[in-house]
PADO-96386 format. One line per 8 residues: number of its first residue (from 0); for each residue x negated, y, z of C-alpha. Coordinates in steps of 0.1 Angstrom, whole numbers, plus 5000, padded with zeros to 4 digits. Each point is the difference from the previous one (the first is absolute). Layout:
NUM = X/Y/Z  ...;
//
This chain:
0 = 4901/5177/5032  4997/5005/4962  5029/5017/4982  5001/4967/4982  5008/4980/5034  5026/5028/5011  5017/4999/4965  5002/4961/5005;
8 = 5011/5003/5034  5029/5020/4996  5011/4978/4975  5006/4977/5026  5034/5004/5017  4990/4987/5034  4964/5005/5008  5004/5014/5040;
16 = 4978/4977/5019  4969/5010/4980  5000/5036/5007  5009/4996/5036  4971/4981/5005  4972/5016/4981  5016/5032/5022  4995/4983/5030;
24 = 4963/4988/4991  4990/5035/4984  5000/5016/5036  4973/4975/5006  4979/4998/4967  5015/5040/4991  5003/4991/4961  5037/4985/4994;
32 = 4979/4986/4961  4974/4978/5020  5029/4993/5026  5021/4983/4973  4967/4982/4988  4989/4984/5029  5046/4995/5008  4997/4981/4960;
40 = 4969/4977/5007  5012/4991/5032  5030/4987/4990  4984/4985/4970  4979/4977/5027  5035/4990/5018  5015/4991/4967  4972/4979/4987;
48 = 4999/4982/5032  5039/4995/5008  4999/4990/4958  4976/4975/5008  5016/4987/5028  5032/4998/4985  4990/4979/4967  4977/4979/5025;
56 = 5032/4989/5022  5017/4998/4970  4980/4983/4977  4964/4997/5002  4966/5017/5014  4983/4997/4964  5032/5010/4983  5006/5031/5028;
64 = 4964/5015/4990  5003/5000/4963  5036/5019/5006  4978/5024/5021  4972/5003/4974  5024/5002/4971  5023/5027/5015  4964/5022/5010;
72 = 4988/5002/4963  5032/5004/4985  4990/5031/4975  5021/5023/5022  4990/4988/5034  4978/5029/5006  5032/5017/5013  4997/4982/5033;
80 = 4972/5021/5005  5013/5033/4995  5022/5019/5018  5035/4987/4988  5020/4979/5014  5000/4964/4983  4981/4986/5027  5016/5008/5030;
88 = 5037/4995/4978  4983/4962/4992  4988/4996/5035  5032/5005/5016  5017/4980/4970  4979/4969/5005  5001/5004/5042  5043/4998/4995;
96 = 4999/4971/4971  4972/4981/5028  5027/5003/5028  5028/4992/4977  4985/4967/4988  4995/4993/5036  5034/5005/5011  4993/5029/5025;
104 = 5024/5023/4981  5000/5028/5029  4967/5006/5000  5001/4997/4957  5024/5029/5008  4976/5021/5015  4978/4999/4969  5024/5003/4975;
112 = 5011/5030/5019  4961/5010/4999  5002/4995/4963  5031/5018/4991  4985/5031/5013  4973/4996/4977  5013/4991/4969  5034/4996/4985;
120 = 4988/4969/4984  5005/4987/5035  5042/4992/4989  4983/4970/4978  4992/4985/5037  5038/4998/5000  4994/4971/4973  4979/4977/5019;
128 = 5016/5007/5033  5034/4982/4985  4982/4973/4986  4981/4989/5029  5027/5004/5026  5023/4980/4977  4974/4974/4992  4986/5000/5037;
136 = 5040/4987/5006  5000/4980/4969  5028/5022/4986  5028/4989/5025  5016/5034/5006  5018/4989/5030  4967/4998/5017  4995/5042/4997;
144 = 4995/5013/5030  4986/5030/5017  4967/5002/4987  5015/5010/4965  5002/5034/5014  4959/5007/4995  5009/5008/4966  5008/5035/5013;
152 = 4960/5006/5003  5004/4996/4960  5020/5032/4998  4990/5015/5036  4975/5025/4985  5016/5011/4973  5030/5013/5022  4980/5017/5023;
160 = 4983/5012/4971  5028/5012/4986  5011/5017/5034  4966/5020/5000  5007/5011/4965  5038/5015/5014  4979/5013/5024  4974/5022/4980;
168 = 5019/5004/4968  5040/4997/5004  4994/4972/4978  4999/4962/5009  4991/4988/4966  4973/5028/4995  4980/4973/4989  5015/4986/4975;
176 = 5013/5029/4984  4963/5011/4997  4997/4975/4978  5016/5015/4979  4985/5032/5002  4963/5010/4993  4977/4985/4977  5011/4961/5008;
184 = 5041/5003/4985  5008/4966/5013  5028/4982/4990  5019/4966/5007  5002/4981/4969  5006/4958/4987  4970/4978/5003  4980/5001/4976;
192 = 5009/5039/4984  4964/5009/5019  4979/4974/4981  5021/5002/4962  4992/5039/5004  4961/4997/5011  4994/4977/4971  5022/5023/4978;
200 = 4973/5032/5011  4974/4974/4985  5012/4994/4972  5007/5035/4992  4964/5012/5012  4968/4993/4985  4979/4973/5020  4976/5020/5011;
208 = 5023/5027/5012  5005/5011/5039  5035/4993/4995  4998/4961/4990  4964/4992/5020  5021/5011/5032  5030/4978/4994  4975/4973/4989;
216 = 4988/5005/5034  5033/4998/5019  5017/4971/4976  4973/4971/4997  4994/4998/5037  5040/5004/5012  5003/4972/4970  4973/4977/5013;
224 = 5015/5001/5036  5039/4993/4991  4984/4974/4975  4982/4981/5031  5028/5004/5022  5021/4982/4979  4975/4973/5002  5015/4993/5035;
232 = 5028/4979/4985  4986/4987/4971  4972/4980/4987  4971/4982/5019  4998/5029/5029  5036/5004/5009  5009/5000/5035  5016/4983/5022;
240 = 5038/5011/5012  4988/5007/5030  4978/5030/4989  5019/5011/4974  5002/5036/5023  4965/5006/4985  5014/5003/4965  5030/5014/5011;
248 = 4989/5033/5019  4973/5000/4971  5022/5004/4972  5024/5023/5027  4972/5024/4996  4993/4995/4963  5035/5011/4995  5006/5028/5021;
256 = 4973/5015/4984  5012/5003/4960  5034/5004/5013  4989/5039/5006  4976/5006/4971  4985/5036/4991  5016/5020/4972  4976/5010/4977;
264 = 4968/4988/4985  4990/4977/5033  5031/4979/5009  4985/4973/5016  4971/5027/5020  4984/4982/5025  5017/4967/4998  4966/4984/5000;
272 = 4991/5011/5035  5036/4992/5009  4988/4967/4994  4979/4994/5027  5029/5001/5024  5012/4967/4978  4978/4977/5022  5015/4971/4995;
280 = 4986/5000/4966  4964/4996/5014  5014/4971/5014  5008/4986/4972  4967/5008/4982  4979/4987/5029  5016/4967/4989  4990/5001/4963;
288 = 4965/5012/5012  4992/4965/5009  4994/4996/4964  4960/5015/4999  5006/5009/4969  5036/5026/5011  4976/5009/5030  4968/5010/4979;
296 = 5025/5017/4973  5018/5019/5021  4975/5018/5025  4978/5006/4966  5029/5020/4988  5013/5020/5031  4970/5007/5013  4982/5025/4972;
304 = 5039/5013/4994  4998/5006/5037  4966/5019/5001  5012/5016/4970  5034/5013/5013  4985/5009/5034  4977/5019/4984  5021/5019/4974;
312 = 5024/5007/5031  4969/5020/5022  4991/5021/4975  5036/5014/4995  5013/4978/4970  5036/4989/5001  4999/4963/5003  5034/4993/5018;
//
């Protein structure tokens, strides 16, 4: 694993079920890099499939393979590939919000647990969990009953987590205090701060300038993606009530994310590759693409900025 991928690891608070599995599939393949490839692209398979199966029951085939296509040549997409862990976070993600649309909230526990030890993003699961079980018992709180206890699977890994770190370090929140720490300093701050200070490093920087190309980088694709996820309840491809957990756990994520910016010159670092985990945007975009026009547009701009990016990023460049 680069230095890059372990820098943006550790910047993750939760990130256990990656490691234990490219150690597991090292003492077969004896590299733990090529372990965590093979781990990535694997899981990027399951979540293109149980993506396309979930906006299929949901909505339709046509609709389910644009969302696909759209989310695999989104400029940043190349991370799936790699060894991080977006695509095993997403795969468990989109397994739990399956289940949870279903009903089946035990076994929507299971994954959500799944996801929690993989990302701390996984709390925004918390979002769409409450709105589905609510809506699934159209939001007559005397009918709660048991099941409302799966929603432990949302915080399940994070407490174990949290035991582990007591464990090794005498420290249960050893991974948020790194954050801190080191060369990340992050911080909890209003919505918005993050964005007001990466276009304030823009204006301050000449165009052309490391400084402002970066946060040009981060902004206008975090922008674009809280922009179409407002589209969910307004204008001609709103949705219905019923899916409004789509928008929901999308702008969940959207949110956790600048609410712990970066101090310094990169606030909003990597919030573009955050942005894949905001699927329900692609949704949303597969929707618009049945406009040719939107369709032809938009694979004629990701694609070059996503050969480009991938590109910069293997031969050591800093993209996100």
């Amino acid at each position: 694993m680069s230095q890059q991928s372990i820098s943006d690891e550790a910047t993750t608070p939760i990130a256990a079920v990656t490691p234990i599995l490219e150690r597991a599939l090292a003492f077969v393949v004896r590299d733990p890099f090529i372990a965590g490839l093979i781990i990535s692209n694997a899981a990027t398979f399951g979540l293109f499939v149980v993506l396309y199966r979930l906006v299929a029951e949901d909505f339709t085939p046509d609709r389910a393979w644009r969302t696909v296509l759209y989310l695999a040549v989104f400029p940043t997409a190349f991370f799936f590939a790699a060894a991080y862990n977006e695509a095993i976070f997403l795969f468990f993600a989109l397994l739990s919000f399956y289940y949870m649309r279903k009903g089946h909230w035990w076994i929507a526990c299971l994954f959500t647990f799944l996801a929690s030890l993989t990302r701390s993003t996984a709390a925004c699961l918390f979002v769409p969990f409450a709105y589905e079980y609510f809506r699934q018992l159209n939001f007559q709180w005397r009918k709660i009953d048991w099941h409302i206890l799966s929603a432990i699977g949302i915080v399940g890994g994070t407490v174990i987590f949290m035991i582990y770190g007591y464990y090794m370090t005498h420290d249960a929140l050893a991974f948020e205090h790194v954050q801190a720490q080191g060369d990340w300093h992050h911080f909890l701050t209003f919505p918005g701060i993050a964005l007001l200070r990466a276009l304030s490093v823009i204006r301050h920087n000449p165009i052309l300038s490391f400084a402002s190309i970066h946060n040009v980088m981060d902004l206008i694709p975090g922008l674009f993606i809280l922009g179409v996820l407002l589209l969910s309840f307004v204008g001609p491809w709103k949705l219905k009530r019923e899916y409004w957990a789509y928008p929901f756990y999308g702008l969940a994520v959207f949110l956790m994310v600048i609410l712990v910016p970066e101090q310094g010159t990169f606030p909003i670092a990597s919030l573009s590759r955050y942005m894949l985990e905001a699927f329900p945007a692609f949704v949303v975009l597969a929707a618009i693409g049945e406009r040719r026009n939107f369709n032809i547009y938009y694979l004629a701009v990701c694609l070059p900025l996503l050969a480009f990016w991938l590109l910069q990023w293997l031969t050591g460049a800093w993209i996100v």
